[in-house]
N, CA, C and O atoms as a MOPAC input file, in Angstrom:
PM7 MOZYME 1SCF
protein

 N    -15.75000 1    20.46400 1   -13.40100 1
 C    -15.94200 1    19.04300 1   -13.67100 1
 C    -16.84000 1    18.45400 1   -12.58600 1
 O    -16.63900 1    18.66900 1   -11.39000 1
 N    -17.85400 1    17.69100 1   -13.06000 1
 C    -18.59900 1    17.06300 1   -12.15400 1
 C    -18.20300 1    15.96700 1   -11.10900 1
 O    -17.14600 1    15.34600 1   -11.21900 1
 N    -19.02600 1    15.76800 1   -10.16600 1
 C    -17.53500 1    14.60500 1    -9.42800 1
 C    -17.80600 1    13.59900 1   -10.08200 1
 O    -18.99000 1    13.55400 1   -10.41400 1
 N    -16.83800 1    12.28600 1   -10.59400 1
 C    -17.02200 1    11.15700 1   -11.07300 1
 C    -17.50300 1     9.95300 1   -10.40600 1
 O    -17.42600 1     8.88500 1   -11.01300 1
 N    -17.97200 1     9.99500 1    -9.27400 1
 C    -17.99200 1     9.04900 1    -8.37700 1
 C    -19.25100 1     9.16200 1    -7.47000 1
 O    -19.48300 1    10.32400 1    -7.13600 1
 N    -19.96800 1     8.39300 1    -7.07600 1
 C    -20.91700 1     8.53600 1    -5.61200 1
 C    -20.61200 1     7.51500 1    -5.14900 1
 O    -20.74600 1     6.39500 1    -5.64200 1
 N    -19.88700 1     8.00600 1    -3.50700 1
 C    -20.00300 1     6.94600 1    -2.21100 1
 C    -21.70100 1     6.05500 1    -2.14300 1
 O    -22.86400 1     6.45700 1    -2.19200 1
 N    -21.19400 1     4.99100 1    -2.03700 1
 C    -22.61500 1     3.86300 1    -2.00700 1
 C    -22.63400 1     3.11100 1    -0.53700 1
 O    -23.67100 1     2.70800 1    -0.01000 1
 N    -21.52400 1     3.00800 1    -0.05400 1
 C    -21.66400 1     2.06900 1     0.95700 1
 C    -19.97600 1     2.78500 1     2.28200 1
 O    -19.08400 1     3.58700 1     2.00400 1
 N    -20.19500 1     2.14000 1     3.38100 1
 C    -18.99300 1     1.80100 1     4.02200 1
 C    -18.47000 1     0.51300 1     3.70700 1
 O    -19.13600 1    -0.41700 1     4.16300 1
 N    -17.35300 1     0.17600 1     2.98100 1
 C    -17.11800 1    -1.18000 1     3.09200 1
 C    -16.07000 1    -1.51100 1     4.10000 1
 O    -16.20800 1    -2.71300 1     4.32900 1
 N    -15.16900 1    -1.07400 1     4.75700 1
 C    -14.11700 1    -1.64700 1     5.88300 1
 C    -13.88200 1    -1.12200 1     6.37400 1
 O    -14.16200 1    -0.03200 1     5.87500 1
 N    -13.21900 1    -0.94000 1     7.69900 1
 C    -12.39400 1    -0.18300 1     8.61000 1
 C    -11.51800 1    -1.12500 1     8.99300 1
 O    -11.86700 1    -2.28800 1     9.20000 1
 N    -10.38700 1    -0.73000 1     9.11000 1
 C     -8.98000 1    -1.39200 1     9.48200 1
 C     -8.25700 1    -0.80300 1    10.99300 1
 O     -7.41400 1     0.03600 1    11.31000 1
 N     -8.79100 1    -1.39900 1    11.40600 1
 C     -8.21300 1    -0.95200 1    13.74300 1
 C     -6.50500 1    -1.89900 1    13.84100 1
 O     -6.41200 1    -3.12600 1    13.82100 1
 N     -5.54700 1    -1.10300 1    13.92500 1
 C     -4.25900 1    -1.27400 1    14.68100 1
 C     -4.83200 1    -1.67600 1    16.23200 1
 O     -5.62500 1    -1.18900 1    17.03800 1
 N     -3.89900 1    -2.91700 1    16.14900 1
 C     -4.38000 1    -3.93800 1    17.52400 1
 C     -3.08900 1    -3.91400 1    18.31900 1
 O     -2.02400 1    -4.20300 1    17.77300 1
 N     -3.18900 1    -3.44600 1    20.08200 1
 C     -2.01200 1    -3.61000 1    20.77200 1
 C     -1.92200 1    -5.31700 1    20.80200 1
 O     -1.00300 1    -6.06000 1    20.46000 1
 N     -3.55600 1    -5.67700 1    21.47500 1
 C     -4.01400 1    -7.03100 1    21.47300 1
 C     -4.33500 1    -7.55700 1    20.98000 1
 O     -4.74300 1    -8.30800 1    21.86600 1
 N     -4.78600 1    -8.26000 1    19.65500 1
 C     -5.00300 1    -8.41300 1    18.97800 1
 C     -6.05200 1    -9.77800 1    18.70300 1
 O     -6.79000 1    -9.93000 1    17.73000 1
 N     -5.90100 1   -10.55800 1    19.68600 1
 C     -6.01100 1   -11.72800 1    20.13700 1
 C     -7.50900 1   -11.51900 1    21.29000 1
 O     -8.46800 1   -12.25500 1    21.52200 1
 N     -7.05900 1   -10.00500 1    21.86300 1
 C     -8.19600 1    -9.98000 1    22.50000 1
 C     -9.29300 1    -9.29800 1    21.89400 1
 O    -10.45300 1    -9.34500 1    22.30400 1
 N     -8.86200 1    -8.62800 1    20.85000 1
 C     -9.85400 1    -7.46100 1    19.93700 1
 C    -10.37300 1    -8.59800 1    18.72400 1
 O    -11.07700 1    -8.12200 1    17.83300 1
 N    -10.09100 1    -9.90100 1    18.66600 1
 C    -10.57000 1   -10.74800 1    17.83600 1
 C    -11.54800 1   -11.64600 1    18.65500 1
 O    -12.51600 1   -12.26700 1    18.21500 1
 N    -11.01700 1   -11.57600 1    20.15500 1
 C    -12.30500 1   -12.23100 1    20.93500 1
 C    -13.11500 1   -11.39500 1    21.14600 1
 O    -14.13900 1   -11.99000 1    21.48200 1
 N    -13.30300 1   -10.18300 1    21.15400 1
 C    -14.40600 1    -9.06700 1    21.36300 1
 C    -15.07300 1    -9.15900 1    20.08800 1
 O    -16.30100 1    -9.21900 1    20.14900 1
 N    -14.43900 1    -9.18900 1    18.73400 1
 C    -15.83400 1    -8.91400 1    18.07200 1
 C    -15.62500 1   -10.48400 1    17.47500 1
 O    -14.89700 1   -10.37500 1    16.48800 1
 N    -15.79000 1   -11.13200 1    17.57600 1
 C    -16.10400 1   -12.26600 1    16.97600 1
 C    -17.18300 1   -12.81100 1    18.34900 1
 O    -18.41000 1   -12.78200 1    18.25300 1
 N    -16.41400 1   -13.31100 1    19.63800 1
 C    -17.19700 1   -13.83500 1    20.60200 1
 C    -18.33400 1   -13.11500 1    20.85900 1
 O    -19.42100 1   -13.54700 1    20.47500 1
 N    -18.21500 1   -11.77200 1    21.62600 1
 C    -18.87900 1   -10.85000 1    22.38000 1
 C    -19.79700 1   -10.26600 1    21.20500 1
 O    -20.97600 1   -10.25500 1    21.55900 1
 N    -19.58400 1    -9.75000 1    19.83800 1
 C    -20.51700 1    -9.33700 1    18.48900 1
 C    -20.59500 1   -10.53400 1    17.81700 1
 O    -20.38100 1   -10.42100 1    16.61000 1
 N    -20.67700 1   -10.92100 1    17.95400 1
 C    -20.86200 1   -12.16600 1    16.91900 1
 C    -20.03100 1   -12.13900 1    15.26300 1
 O    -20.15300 1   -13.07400 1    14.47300 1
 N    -19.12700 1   -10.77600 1    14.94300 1
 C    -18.48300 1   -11.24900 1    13.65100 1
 C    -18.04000 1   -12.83500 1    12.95400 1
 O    -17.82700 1   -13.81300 1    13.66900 1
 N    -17.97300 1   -12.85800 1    11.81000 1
 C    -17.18800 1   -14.15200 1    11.75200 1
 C    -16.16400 1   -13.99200 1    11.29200 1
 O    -16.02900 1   -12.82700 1    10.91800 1
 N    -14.88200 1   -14.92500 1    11.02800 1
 C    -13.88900 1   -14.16900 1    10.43700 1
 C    -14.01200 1   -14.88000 1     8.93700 1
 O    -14.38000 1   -16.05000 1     8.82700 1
 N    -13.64500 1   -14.00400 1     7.72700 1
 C    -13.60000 1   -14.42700 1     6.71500 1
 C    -12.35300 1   -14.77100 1     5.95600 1
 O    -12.25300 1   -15.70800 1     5.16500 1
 N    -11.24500 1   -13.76400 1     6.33600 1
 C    -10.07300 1   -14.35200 1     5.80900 1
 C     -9.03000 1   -13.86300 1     6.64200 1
 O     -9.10800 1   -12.79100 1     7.24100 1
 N     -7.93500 1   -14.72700 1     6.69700 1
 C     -6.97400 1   -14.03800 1     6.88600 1
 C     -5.54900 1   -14.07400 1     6.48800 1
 O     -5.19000 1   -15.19400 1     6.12300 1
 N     -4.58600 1   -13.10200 1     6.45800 1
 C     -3.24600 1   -13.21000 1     5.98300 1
 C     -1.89500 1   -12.99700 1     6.99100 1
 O     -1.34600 1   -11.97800 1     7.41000 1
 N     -1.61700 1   -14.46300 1     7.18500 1
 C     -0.65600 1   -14.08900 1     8.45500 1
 C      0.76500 1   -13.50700 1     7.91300 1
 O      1.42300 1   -12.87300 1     8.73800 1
 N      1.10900 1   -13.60800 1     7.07000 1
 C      2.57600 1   -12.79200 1     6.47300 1
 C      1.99900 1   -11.40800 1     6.96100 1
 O      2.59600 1   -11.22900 1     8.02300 1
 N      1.32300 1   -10.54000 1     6.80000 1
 C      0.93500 1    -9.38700 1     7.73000 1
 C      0.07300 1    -9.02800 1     8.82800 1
 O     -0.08300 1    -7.88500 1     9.25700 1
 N     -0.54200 1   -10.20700 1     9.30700 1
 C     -0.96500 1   -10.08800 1    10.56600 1
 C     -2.67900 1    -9.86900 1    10.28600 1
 O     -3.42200 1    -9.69400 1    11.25200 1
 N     -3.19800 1    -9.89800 1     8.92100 1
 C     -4.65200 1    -9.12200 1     8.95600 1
 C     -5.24300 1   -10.48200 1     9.03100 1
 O     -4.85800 1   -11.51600 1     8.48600 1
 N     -6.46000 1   -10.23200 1     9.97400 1
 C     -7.09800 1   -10.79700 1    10.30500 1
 C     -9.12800 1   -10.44100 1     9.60800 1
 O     -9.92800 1   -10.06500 1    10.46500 1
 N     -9.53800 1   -10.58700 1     8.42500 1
 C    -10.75000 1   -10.02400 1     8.47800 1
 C    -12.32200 1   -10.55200 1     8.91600 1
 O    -12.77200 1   -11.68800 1     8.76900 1
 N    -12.93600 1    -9.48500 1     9.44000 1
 C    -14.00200 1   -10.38900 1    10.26700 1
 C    -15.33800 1    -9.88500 1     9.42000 1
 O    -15.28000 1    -8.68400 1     9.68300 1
 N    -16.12500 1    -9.98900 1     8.84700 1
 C    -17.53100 1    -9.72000 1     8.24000 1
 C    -18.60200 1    -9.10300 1     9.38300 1
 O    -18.74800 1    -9.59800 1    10.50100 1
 N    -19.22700 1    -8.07600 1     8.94500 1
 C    -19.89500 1    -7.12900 1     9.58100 1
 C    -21.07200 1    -7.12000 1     9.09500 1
 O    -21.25200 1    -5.98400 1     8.65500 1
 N    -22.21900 1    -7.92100 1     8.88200 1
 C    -22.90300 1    -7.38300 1     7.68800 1
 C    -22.35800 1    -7.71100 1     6.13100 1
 O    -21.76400 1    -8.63500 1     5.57600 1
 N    -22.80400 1    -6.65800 1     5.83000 1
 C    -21.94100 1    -5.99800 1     3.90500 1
 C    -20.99600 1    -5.34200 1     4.40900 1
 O    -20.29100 1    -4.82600 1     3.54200 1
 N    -20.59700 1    -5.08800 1     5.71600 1
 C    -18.79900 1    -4.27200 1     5.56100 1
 C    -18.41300 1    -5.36100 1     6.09800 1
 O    -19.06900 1    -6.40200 1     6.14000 1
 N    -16.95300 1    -5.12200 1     6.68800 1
 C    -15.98500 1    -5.78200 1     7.42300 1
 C    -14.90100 1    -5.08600 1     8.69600 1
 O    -14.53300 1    -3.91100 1     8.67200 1
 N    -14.68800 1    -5.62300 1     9.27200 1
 C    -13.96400 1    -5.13800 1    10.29800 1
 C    -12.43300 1    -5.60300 1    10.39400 1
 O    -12.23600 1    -6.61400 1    11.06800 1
 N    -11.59300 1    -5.13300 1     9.94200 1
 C     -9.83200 1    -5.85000 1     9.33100 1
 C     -9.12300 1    -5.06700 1    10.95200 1
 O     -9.01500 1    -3.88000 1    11.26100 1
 N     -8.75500 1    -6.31600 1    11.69900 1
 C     -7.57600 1    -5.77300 1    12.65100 1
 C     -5.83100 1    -6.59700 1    11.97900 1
 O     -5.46600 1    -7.60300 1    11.37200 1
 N     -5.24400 1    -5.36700 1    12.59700 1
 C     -3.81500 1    -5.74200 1    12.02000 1
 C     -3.23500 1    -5.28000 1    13.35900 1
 O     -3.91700 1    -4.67000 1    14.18300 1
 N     -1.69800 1    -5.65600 1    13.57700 1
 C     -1.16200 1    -5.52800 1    14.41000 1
 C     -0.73600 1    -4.41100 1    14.62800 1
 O     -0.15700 1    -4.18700 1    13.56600 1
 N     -0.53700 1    -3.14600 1    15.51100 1
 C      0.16800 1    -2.04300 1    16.07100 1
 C      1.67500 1    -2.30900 1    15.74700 1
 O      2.38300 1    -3.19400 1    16.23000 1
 N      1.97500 1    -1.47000 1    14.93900 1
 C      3.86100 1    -2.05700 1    14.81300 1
 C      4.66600 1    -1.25200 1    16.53700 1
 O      5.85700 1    -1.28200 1    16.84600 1
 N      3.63400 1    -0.69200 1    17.25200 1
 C      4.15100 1    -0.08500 1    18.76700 1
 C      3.51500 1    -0.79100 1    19.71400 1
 O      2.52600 1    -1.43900 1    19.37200 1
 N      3.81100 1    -0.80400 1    20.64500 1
 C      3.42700 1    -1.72900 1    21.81400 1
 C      1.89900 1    -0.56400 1    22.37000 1
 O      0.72600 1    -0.84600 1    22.61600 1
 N      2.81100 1     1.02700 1    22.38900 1
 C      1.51900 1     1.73100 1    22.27200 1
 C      1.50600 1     2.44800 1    21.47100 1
 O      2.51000 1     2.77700 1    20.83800 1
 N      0.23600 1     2.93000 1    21.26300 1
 C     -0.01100 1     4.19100 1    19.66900 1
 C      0.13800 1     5.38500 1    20.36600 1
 O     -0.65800 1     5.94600 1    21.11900 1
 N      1.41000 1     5.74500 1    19.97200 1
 C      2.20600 1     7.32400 1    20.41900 1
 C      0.94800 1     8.06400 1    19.72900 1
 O      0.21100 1     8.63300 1    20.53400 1
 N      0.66200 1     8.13000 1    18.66300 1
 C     -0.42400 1     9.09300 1    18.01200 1
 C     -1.78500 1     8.75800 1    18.12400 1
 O     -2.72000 1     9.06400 1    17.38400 1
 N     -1.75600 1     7.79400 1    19.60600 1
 C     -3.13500 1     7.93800 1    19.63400 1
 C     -4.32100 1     7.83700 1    19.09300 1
 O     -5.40200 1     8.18200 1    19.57000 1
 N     -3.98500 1     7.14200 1    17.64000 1
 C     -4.72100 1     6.57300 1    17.15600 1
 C     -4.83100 1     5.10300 1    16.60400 1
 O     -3.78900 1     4.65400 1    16.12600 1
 N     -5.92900 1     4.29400 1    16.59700 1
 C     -6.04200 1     3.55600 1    16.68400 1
 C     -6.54800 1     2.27900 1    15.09100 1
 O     -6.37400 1     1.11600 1    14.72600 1
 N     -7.23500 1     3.57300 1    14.65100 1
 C     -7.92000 1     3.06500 1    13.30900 1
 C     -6.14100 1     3.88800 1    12.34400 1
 O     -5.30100 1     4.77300 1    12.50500 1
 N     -6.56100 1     2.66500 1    11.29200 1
 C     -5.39300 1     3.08800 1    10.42900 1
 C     -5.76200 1     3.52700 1     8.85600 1
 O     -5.06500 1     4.16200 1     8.06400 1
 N     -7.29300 1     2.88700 1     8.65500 1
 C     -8.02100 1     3.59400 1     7.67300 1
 C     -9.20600 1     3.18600 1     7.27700 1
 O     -9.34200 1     1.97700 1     7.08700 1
 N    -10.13100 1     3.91600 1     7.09800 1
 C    -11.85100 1     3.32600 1     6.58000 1
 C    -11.96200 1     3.47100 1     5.12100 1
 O    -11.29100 1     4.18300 1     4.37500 1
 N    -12.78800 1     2.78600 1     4.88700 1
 C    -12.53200 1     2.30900 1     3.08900 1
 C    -13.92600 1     2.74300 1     2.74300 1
 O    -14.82800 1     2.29700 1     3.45200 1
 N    -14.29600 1     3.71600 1     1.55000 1
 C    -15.84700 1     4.26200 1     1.23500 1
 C    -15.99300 1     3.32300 1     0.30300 1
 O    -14.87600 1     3.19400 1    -0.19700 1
 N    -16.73300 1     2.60000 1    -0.21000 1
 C    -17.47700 1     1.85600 1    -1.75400 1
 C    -17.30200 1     3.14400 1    -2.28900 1
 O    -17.24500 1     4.20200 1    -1.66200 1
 N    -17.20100 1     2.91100 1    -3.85500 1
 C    -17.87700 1     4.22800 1    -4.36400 1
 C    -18.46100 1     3.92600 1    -5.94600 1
 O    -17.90300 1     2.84000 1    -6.10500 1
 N    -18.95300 1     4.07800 1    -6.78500 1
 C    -19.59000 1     4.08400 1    -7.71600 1
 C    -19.09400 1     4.80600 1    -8.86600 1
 O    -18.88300 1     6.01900 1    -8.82900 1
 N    -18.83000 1     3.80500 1   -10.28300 1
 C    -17.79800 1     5.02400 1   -10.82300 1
 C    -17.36900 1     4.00900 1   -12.00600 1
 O    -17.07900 1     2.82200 1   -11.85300 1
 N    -17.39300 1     4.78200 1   -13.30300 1
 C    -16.39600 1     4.29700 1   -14.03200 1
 C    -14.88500 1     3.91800 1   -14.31400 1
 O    -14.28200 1     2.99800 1   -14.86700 1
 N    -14.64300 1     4.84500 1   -13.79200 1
 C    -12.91400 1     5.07900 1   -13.58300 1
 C    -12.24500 1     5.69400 1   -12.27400 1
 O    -12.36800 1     6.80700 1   -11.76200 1
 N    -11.63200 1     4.78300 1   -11.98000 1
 C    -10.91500 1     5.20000 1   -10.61700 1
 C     -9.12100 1     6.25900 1   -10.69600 1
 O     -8.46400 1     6.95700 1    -9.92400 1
 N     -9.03700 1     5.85200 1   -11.88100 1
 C     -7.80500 1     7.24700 1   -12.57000 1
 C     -8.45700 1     8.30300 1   -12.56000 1
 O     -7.86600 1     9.29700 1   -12.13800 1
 N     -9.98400 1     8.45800 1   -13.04900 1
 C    -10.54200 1     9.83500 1   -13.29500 1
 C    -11.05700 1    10.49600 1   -11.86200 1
 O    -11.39800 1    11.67000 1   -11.71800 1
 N    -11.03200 1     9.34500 1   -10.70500 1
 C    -11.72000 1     9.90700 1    -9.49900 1
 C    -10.17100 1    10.14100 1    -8.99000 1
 O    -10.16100 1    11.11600 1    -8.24000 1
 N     -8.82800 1     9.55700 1    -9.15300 1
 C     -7.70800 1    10.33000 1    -8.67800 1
 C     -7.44400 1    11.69900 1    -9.62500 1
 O     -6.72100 1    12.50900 1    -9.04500 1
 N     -7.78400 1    12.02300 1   -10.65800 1
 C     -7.11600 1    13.20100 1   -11.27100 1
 C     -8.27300 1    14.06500 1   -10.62700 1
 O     -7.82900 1    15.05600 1   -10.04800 1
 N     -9.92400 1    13.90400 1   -10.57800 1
 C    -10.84000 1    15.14300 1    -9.82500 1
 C    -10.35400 1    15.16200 1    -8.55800 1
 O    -10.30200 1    16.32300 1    -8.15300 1
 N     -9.90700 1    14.23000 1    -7.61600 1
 C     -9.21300 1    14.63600 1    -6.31200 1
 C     -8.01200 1    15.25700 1    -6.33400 1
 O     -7.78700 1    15.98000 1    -5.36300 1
 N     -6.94000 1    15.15900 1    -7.40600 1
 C     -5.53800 1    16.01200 1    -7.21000 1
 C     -6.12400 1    17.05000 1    -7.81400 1
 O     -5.70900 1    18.08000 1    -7.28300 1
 N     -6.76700 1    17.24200 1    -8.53400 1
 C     -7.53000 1    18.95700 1    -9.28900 1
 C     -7.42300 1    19.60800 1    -7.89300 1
 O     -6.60100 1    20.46200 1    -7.56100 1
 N     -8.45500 1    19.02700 1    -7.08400 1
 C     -8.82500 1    20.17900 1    -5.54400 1
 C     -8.11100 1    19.66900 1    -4.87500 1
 O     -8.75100 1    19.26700 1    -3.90300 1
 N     -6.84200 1    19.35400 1    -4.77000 1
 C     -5.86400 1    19.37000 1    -3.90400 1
 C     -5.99400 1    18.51000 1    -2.59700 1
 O     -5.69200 1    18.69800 1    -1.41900 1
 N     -6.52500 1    17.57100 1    -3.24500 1
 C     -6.74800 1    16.37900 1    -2.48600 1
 C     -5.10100 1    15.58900 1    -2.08600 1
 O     -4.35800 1    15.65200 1    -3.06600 1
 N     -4.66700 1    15.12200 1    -1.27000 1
 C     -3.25500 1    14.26500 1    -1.14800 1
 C     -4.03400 1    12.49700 1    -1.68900 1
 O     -4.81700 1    11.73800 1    -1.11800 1
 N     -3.37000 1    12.44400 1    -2.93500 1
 C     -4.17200 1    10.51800 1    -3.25500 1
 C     -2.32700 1    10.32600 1    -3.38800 1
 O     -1.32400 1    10.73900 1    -3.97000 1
 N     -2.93100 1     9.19400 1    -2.16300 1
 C     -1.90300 1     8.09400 1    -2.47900 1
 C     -1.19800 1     6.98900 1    -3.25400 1
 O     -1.48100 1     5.85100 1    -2.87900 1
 N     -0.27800 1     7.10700 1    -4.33000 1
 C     -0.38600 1     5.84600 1    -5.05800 1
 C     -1.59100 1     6.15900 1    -6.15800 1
 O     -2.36300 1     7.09900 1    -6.35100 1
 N     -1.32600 1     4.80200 1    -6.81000 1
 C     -1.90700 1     4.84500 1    -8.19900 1
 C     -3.26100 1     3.90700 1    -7.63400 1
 O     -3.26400 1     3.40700 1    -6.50900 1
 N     -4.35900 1     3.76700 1    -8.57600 1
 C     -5.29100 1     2.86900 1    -8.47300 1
 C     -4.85500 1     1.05200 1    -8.15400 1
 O     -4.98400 1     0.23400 1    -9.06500 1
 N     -4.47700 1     0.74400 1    -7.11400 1
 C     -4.63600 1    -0.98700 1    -7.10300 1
 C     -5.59500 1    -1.89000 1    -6.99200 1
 O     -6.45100 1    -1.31600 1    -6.32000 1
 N     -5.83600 1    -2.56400 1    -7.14900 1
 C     -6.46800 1    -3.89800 1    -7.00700 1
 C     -6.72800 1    -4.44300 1    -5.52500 1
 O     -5.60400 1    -4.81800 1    -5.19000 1
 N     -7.35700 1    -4.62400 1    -4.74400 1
 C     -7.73600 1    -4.68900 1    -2.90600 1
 C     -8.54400 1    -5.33100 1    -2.81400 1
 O     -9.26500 1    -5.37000 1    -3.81100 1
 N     -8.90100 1    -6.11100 1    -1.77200 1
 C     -9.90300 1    -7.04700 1    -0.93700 1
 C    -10.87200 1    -6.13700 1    -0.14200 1
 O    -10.30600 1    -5.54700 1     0.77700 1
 N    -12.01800 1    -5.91500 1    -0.25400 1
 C    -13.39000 1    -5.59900 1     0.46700 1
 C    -13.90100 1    -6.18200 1     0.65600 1
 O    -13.68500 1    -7.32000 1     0.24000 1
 N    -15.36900 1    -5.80800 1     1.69500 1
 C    -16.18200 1    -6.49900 1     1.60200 1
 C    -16.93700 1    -7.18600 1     0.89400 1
 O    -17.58700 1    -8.18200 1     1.21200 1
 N    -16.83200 1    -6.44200 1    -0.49000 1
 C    -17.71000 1    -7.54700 1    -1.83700 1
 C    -16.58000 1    -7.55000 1    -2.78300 1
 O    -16.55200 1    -7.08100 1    -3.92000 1
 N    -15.60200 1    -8.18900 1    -2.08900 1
 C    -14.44500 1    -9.04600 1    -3.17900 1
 C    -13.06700 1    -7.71500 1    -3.42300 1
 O    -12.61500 1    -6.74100 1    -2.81900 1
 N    -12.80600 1    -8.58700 1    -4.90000 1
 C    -11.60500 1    -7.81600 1    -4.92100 1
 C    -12.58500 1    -6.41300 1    -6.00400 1
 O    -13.66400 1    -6.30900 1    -6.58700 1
 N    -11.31000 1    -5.55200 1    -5.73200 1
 C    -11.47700 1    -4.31100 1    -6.82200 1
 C    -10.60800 1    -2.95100 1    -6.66700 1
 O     -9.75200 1    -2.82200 1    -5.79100 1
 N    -10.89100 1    -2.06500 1    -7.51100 1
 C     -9.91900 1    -0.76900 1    -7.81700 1
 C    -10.12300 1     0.10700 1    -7.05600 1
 O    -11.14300 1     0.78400 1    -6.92600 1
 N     -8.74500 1     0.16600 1    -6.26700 1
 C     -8.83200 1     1.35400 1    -5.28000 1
 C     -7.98800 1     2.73300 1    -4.79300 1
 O     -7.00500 1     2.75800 1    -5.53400 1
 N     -7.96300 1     3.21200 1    -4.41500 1
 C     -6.87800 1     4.64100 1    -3.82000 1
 C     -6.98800 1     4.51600 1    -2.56400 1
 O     -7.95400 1     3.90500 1    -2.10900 1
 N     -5.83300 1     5.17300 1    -1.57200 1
 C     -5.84100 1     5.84900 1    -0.85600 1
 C     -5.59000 1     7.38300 1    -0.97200 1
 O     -4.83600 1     7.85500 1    -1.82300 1
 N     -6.40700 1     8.27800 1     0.12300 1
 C     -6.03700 1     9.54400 1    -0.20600 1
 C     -6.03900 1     9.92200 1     1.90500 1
 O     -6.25600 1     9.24700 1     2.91100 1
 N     -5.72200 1    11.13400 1     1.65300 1
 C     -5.75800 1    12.15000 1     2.63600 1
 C     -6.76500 1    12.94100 1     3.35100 1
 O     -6.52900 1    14.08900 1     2.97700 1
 N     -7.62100 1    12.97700 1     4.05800 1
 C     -8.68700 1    13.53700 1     4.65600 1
 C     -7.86500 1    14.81000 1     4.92900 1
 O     -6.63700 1    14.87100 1     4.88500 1
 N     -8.92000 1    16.07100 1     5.28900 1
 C     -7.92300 1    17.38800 1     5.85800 1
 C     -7.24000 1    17.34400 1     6.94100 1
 O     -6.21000 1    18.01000 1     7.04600 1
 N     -7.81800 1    16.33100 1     8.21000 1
 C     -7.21200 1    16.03700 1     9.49600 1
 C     -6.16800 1    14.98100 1     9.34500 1
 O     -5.59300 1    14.47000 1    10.30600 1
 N     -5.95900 1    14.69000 1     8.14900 1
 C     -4.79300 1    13.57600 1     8.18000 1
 C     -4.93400 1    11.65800 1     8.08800 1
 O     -4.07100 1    10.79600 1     7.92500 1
 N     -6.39600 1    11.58000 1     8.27400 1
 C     -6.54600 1    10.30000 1     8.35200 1
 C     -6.76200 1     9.83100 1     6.95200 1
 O     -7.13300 1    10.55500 1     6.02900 1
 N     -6.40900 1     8.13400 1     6.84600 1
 C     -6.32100 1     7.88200 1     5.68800 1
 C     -7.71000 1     7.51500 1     4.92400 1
 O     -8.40300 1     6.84800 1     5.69300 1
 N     -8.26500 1     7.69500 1     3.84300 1
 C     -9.55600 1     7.12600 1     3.57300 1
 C     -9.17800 1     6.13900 1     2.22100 1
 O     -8.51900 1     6.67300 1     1.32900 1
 N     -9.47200 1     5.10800 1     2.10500 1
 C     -9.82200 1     4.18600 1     1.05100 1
 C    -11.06100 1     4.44300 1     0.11200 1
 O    -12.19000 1     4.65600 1     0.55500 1
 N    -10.74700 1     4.40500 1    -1.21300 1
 C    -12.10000 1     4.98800 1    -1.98300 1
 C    -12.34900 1     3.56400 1    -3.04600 1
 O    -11.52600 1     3.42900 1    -3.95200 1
 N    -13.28300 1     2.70100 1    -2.94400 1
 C    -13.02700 1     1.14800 1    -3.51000 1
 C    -13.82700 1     1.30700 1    -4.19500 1
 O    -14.80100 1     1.85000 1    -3.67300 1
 N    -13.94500 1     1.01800 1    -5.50300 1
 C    -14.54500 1     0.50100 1    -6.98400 1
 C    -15.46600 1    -0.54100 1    -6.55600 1
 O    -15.00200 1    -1.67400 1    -6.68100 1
 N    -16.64300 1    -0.46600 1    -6.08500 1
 C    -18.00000 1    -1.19900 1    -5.48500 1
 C    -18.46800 1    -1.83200 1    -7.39400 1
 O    -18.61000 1    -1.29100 1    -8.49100 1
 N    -18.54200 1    -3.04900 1    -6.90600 1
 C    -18.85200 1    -3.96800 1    -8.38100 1
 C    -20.66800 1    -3.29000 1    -8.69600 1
 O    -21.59000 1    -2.96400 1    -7.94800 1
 N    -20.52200 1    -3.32000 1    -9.83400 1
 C    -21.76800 1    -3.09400 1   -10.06200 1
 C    -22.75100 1    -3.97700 1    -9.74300 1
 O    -22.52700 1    -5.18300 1    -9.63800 1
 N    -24.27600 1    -3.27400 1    -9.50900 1
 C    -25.50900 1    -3.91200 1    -9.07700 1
 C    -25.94500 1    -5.00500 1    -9.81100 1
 O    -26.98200 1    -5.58800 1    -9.49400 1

């Protein structure tokens, strides 16, 4: 089966914040981001990059035992169906998380997955609106 999909863009990365307050004065003051939205019932804060975005959320640890810091980057991708790009990823034994939902990107809302990289990190695969 052919793949159903071509990556088009980066649209987000999402950084776990010890500080959060200060990682919003770094890229807003010091880069110039702006912020575009945010949702305080979970702490996300999103800042516009360009055509991506930069989403900090709070560290639920004071420190990141695992040392990591990013909690997941989100690909655009190009595609009719986002069920058919989760069934070609569980074919090759891809780990997809969850069913296709509905999510906030950089160009609005749309249909998305999470899945599993081989090293474990999470990747977002987002239904990029057509041209």
């Amino acid at each position: 089966m052919p793949s159903p999909f071509k990556v088009t863009e980066l649209d987000h990365v999402v950084l776990r914040c010890c500080d959060q307050e200060r990682m919003y004065e770094f890229y807003t003051c010091t880069l110039g981001l702006v912020e575009e939205r945010r949702i305080d019932a979970i702490g996300l804060v999103q800042l516009r990059a360009g055509n991506s975005m930069v989403d900090l959320v709070p560290a639920k640890q004071p420190r990141l035992e695992d040392g990591r810091n990013v909690d997941h980057f989100c690909l655009g991708v190009e595609t009719d169906s986002m069920a058919e790009i989760a069934e070609y990823l569980r074919e090759r034994s891809v780990e997809v998380i969850g069913e296709p939902v509905e999510r906030y990107g950089a160009r609005g809302m749309g249909l998305s997955i999470y899945i599993r990289d081989p090293e474990g990190n999470i990747v977002e695969l987002k239904q990029a609106p057509r041209r």
